[in-house]
ChimeraX commands (.cxc) that place a marker at each C-alpha (Angstrom):
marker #1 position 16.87,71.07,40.52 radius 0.5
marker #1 position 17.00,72.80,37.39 radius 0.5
marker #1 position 17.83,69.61,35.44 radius 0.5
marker #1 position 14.60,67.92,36.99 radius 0.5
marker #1 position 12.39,70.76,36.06 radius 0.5
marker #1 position 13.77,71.01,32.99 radius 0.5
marker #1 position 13.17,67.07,32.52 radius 0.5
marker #1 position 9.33,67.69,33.30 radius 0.5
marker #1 position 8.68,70.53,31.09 radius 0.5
marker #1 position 9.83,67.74,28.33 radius 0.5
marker #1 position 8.25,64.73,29.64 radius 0.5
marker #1 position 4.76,67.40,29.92 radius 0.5
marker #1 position 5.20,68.88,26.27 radius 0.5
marker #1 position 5.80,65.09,25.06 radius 0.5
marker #1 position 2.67,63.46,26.63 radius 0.5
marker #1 position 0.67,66.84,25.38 radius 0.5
marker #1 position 1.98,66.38,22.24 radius 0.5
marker #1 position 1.10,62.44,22.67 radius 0.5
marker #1 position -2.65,63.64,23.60 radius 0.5
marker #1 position -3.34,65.76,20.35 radius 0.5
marker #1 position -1.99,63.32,17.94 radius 0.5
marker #1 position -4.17,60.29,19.56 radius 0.5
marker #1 position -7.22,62.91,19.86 radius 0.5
marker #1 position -6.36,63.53,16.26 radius 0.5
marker #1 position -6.33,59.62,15.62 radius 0.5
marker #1 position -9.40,58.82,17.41 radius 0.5
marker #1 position -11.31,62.12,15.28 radius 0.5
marker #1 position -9.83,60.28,11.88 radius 0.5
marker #1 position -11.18,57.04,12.73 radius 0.5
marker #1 position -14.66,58.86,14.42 radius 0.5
marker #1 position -15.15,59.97,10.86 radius 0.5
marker #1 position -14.33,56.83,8.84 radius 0.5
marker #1 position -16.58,54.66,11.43 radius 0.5
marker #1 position -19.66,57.43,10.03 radius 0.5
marker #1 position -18.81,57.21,6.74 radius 0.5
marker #1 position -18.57,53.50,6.83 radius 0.5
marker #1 position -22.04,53.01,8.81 radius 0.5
marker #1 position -24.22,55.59,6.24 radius 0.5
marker #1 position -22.83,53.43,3.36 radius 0.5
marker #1 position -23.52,50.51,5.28 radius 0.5
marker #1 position -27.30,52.24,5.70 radius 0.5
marker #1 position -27.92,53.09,2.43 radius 0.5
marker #1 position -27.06,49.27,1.03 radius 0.5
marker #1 position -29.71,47.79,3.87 radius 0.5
marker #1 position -32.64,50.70,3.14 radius 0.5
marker #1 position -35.71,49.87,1.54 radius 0.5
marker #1 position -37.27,51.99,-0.98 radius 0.5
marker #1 position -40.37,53.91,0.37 radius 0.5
marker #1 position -41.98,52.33,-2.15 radius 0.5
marker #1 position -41.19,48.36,-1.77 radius 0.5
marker #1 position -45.00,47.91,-3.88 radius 0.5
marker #1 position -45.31,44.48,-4.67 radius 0.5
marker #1 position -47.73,41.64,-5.37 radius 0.5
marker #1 position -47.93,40.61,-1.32 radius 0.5
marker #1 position -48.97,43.72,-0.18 radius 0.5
marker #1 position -51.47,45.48,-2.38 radius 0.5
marker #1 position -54.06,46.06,-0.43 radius 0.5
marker #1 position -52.08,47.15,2.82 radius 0.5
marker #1 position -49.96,49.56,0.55 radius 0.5
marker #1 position -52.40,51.33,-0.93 radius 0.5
marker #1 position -54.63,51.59,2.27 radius 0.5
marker #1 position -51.82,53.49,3.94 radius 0.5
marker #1 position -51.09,55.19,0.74 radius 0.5
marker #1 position -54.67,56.54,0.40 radius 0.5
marker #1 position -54.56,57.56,3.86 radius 0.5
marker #1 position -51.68,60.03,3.20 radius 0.5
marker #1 position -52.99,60.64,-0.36 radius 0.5
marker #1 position -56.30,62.01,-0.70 radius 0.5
marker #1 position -57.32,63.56,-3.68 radius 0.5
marker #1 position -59.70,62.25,-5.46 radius 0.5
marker #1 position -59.54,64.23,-8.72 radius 0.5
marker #1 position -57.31,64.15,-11.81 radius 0.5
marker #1 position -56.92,65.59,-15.53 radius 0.5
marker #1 position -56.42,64.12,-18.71 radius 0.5
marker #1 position -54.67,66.09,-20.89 radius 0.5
marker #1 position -54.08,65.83,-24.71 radius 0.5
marker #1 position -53.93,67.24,-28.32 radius 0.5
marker #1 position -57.83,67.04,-28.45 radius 0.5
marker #1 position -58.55,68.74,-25.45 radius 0.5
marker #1 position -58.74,68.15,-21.65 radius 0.5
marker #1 position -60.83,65.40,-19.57 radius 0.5
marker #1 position -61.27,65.91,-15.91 radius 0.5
marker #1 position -61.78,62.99,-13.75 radius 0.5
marker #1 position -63.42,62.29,-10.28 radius 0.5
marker #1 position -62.33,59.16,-8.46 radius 0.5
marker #1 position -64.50,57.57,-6.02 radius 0.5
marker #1 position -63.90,57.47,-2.50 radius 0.5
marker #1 position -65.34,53.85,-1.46 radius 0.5
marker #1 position -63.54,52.34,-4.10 radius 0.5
marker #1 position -60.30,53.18,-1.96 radius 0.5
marker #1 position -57.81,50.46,-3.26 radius 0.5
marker #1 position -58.16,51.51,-6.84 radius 0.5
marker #1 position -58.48,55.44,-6.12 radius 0.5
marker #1 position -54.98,55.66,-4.61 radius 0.5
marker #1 position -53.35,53.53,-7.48 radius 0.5
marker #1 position -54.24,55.83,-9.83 radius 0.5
marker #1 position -53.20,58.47,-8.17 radius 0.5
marker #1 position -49.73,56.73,-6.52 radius 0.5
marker #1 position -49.02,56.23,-10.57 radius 0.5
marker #1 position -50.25,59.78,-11.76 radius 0.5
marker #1 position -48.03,61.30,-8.91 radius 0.5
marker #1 position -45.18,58.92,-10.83 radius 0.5
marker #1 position -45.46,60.07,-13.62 radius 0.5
marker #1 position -46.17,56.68,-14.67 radius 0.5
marker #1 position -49.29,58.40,-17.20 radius 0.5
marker #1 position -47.08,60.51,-18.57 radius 0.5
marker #1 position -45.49,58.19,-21.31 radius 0.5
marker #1 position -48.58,56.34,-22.07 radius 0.5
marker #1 position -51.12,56.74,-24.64 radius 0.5
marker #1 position -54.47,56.15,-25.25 radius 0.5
marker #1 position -53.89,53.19,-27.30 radius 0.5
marker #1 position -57.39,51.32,-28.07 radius 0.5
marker #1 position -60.81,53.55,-29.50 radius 0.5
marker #1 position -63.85,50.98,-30.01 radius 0.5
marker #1 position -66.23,53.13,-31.74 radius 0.5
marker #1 position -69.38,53.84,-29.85 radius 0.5
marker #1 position -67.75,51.66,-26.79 radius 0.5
marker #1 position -64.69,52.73,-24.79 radius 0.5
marker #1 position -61.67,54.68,-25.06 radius 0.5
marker #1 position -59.12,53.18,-23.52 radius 0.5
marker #1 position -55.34,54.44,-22.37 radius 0.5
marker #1 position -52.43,53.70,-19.69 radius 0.5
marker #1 position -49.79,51.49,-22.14 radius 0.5
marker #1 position -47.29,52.78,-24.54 radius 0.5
marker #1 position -43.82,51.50,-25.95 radius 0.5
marker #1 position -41.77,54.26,-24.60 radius 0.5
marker #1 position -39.20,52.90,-22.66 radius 0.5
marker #1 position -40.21,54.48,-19.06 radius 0.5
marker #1 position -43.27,52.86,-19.27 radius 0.5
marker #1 position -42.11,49.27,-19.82 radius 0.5
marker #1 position -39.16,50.54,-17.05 radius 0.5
marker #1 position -41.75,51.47,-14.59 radius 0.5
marker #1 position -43.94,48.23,-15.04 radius 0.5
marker #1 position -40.99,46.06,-15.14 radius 0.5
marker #1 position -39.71,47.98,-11.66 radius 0.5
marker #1 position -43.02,47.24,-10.04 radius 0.5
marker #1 position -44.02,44.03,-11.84 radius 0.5
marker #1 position -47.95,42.82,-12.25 radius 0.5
marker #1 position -49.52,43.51,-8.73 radius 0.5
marker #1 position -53.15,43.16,-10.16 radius 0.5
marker #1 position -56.01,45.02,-7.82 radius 0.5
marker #1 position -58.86,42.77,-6.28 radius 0.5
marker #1 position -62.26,44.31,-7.33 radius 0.5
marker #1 position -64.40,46.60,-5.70 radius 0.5
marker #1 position -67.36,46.27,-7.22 radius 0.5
marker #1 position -70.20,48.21,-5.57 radius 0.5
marker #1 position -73.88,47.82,-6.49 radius 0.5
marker #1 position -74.44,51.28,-7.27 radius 0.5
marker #1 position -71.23,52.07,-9.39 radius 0.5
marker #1 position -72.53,51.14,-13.19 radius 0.5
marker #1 position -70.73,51.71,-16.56 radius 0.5
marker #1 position -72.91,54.77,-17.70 radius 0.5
marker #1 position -71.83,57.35,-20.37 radius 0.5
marker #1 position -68.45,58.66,-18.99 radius 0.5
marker #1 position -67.37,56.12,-16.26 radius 0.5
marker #1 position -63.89,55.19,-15.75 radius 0.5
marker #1 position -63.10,51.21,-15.19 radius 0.5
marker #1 position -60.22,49.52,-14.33 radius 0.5
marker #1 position -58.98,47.23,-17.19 radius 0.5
marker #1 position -58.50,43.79,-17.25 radius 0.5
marker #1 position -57.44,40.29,-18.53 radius 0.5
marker #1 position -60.86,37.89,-19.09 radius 0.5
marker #1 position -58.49,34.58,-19.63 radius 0.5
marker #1 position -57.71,32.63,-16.61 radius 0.5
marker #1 position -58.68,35.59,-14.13 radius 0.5
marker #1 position -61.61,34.27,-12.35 radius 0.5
marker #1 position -61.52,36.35,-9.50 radius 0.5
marker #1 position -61.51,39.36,-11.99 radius 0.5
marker #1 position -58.28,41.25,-10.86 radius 0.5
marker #1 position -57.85,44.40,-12.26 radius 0.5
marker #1 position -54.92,45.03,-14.24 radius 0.5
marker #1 position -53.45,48.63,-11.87 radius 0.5
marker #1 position -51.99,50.34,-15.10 radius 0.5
marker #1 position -54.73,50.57,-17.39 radius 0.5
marker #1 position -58.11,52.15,-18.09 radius 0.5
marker #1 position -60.69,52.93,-19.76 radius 0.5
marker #1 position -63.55,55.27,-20.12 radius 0.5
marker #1 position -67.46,54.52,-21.40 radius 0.5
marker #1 position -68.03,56.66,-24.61 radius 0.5
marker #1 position -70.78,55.32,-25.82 radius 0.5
marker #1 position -74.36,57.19,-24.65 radius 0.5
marker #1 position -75.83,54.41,-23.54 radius 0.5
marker #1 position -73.19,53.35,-21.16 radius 0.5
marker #1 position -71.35,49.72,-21.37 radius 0.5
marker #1 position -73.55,47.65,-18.78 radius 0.5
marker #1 position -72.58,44.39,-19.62 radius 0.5
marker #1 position -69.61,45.12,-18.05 radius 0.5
marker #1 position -71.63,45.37,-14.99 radius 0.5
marker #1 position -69.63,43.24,-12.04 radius 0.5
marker #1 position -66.91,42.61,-14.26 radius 0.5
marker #1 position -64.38,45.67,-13.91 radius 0.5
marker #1 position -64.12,48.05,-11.20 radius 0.5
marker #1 position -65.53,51.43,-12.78 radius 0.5
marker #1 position -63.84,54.07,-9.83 radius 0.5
marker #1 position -64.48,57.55,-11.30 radius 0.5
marker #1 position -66.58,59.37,-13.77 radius 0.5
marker #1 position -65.80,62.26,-16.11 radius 0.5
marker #1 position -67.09,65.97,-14.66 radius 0.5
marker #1 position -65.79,67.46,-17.61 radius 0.5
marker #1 position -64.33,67.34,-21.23 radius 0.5
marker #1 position -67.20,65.06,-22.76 radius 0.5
marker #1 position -66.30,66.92,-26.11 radius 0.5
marker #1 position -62.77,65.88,-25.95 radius 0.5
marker #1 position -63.81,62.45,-25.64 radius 0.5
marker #1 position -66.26,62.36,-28.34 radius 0.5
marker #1 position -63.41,63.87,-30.48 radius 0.5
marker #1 position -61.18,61.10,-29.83 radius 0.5
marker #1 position -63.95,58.56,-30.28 radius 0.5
marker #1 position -63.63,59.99,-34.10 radius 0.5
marker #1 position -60.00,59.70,-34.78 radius 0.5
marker #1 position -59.18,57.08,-37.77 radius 0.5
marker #1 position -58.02,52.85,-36.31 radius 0.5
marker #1 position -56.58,50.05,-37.60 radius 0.5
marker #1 position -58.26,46.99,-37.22 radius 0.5
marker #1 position -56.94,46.38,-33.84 radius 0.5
marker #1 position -58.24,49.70,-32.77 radius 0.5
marker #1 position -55.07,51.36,-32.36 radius 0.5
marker #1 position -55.04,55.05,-33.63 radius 0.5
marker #1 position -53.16,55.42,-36.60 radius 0.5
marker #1 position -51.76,58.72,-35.22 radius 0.5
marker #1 position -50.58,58.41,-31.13 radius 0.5
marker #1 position -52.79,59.78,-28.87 radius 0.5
marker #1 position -50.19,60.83,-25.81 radius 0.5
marker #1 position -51.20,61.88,-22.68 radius 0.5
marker #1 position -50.50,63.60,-19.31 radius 0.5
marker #1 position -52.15,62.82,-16.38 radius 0.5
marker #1 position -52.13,65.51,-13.63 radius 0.5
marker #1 position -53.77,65.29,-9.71 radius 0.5
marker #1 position -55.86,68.56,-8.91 radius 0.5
marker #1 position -56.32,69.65,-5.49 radius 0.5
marker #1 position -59.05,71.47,-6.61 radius 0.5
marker #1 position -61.59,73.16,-9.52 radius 0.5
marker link #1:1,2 radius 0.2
marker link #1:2,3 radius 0.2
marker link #1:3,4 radius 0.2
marker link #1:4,5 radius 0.2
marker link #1:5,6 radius 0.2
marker link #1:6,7 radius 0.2
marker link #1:7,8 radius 0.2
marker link #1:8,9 radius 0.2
marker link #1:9,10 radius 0.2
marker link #1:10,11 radius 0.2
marker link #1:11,12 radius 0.2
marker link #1:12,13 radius 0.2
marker link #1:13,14 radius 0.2
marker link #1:14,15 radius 0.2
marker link #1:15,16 radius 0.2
marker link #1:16,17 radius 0.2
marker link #1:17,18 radius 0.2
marker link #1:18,19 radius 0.2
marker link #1:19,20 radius 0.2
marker link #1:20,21 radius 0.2
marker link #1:21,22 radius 0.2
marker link #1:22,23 radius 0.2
marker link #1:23,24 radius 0.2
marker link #1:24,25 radius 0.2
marker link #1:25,26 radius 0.2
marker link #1:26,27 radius 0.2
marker link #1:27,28 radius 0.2
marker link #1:28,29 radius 0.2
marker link #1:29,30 radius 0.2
marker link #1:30,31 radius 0.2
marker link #1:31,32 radius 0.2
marker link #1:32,33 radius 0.2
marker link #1:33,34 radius 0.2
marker link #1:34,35 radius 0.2
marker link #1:35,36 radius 0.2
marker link #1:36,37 radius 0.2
marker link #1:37,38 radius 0.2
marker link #1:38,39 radius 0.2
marker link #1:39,40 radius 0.2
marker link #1:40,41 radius 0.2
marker link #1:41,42 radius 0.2
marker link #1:42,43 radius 0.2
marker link #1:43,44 radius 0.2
marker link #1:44,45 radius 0.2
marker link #1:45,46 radius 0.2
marker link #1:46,47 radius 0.2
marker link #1:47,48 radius 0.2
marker link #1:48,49 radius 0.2
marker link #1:49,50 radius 0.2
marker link #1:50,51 radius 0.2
marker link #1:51,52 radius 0.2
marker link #1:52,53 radius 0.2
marker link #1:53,54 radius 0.2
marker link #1:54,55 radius 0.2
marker link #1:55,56 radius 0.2
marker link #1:56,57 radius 0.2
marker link #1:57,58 radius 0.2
marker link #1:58,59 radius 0.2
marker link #1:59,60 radius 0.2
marker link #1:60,61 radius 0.2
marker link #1:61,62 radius 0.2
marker link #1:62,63 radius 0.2
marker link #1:63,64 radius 0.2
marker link #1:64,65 radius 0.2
marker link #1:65,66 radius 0.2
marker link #1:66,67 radius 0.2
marker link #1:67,68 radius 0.2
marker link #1:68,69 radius 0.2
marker link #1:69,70 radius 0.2
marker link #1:70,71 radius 0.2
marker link #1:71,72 radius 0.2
marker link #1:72,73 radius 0.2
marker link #1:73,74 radius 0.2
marker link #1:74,75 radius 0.2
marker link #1:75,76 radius 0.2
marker link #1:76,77 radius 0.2
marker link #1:77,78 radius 0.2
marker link #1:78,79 radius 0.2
marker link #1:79,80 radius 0.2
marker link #1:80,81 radius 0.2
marker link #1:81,82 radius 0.2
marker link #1:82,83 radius 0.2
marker link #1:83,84 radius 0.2
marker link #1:84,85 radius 0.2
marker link #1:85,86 radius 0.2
marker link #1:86,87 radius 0.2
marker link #1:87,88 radius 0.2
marker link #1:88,89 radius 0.2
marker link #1:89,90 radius 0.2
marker link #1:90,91 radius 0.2
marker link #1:91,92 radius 0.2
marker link #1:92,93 radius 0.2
marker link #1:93,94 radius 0.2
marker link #1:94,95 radius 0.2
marker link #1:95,96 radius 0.2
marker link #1:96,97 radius 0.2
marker link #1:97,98 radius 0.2
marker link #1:98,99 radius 0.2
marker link #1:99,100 radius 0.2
marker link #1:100,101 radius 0.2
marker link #1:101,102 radius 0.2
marker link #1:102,103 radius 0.2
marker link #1:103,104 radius 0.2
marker link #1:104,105 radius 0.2
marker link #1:105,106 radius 0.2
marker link #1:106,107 radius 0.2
marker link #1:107,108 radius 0.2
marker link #1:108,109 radius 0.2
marker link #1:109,110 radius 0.2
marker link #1:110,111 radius 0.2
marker link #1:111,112 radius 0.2
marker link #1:112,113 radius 0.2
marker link #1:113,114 radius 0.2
marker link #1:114,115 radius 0.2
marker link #1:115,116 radius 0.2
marker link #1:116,117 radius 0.2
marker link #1:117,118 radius 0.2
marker link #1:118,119 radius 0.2
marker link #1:119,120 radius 0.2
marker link #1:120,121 radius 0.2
marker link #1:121,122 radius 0.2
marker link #1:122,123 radius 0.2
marker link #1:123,124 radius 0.2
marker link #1:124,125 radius 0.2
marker link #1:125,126 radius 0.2
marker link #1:126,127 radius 0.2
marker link #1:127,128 radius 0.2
marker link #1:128,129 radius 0.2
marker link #1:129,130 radius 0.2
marker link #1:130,131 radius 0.2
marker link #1:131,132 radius 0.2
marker link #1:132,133 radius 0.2
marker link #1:133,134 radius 0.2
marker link #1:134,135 radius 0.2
marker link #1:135,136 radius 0.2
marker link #1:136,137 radius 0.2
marker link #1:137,138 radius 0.2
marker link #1:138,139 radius 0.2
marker link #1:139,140 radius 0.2
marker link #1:140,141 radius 0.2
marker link #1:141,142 radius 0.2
marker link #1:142,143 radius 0.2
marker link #1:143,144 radius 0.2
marker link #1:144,145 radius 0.2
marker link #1:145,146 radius 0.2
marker link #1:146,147 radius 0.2
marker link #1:147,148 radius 0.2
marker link #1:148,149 radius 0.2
marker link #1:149,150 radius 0.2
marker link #1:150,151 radius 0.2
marker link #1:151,152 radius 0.2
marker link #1:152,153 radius 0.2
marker link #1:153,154 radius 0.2
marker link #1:154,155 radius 0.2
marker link #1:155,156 radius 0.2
marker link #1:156,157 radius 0.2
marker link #1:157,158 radius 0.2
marker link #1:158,159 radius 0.2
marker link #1:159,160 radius 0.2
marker link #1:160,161 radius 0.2
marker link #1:161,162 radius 0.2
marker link #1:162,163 radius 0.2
marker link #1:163,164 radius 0.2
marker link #1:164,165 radius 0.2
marker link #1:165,166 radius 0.2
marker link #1:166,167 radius 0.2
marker link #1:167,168 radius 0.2
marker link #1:168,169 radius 0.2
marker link #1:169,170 radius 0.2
marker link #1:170,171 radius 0.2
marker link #1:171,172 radius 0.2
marker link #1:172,173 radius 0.2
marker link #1:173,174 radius 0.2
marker link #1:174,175 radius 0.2
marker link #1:175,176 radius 0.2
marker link #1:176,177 radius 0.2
marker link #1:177,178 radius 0.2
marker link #1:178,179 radius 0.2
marker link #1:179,180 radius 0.2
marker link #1:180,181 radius 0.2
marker link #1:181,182 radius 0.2
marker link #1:182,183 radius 0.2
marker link #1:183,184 radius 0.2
marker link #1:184,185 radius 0.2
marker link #1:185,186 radius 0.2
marker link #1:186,187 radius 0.2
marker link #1:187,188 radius 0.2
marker link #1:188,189 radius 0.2
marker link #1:189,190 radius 0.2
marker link #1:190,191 radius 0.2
marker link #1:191,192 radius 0.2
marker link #1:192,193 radius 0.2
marker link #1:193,194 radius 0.2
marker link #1:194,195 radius 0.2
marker link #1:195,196 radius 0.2
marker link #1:196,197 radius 0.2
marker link #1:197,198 radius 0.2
marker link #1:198,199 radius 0.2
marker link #1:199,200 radius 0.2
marker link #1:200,201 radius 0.2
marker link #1:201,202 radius 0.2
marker link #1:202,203 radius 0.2
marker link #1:203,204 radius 0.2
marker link #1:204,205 radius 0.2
marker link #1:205,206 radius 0.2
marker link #1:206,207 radius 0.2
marker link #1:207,208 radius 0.2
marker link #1:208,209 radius 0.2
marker link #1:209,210 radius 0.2
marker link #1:210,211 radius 0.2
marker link #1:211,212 radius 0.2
marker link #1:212,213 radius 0.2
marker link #1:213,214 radius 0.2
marker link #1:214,215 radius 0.2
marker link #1:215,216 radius 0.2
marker link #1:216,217 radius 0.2
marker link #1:217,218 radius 0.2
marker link #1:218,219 radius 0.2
marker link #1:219,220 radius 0.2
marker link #1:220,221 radius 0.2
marker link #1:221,222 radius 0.2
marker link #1:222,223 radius 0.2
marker link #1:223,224 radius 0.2
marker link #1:224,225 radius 0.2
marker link #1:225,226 radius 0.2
marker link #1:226,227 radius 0.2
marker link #1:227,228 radius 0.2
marker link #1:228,229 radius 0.2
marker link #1:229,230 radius 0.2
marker link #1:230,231 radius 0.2
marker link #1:231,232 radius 0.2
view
């Protein structure tokens, strides 16, 4: 009898011991089988950000939906320019603000001054900039052009190419702002204007004086930050 019991204590304590080390097993492989499926996730996730040429419009509508401030500063050696962007040009307001939130301003310059014209900024040779606009490629804007949006003293338009663009896209990195008193209204229809200076006239009037070449490139940079404001 003793023999028999003796016998079960070892076949128990062998199938216990059997139980742990497959429990064991089956934890090792549990853990490999996770590790394996969020590698396998993060090679098959798309970037929150998949922007592309296809779906312009339909990005930047949900965009502006979750993005809605509508204001923005300029700011640079000469002085600050604040910046309000119009709410039923919708497309173009939440580009500019999707790139200021970037960064994407932030290694650009104001690169062209036409004298008694335009100031114009948003492309630079810094390597970030050429990184980001290679990352996201040329997804040109349709235009909103409204009837009551003109290029007056201090409005901000959407820049664009004039050769073989005849439905007059809108380039989505660069812009420019009216500096001459008398506004720019042959340009009427042509670009989007989507915001207006509110403040910081002086600081573009300063600019407007700096010395060009004949390309109308400063001869010294003019860098910039851009910055969203929640509020004045």
């Amino acid at each position: 009898m003793k023999i028999y019991i003796k016998l079960f204590l070892v076949i128990f304590l062998v199938s216990l011991y059997q139980c742990k080390e497959e429990k064991k097993e089956n934890e090792k492989k549990e853990v490999i089988l996770k590790k394996e499926k969020k590698v396998l996730e993060k090679k098959v996730e798309k970037r929150w950000d998949s922007l592309n040429k296809d779906n312009v419009e339909a990005f930047f509508t949900e965009y502006g939906k979750q993005h809605k401030e509508n204001k923005v500063i300029i700011k640079t050696k000469f002085g600050n320019i604040k910046l309000r962007l119009y709410d039923d040009v919708p497309i173009h307001r939440a580009n500019f603000i999707f790139l200021t939130k970037l960064k994407y301003f932030n290694t650009t310059e104001i690169y062209r001054v036409a004298k008694n014209f335009v100031i114009q900024g948003g492309n630079s040779d810094e390597t970030y900039t050429v990184k980001q606009r290679r990352f996201y490629g040329n997804y040109p804007i349709k235009p909103e052009f409204k009837s009551h949006r003109k290029h007056k003293y201090g409005a901000l338009g959407a820049a664009r190419d004039w050769e073989n663009n005849p439905n007059k896209l809108s380039n989505p990195f660069e812009f420019y702002i009216v500096q001459n008193r008398n506004g720019a209204h042959h340009l009427n229809n042509e670009h989007t204007v989507f915001g207006e200076v509110i403040s910081g006239f002086d600081t573009m009037d300063k600019i407007s004086r700096v010395k060009v070449g004949v390309d109308e490139w400063p001869e010294e940079d003019i860098k910039m930050t851009i910055e969203v404001l929640e509020d004045f």
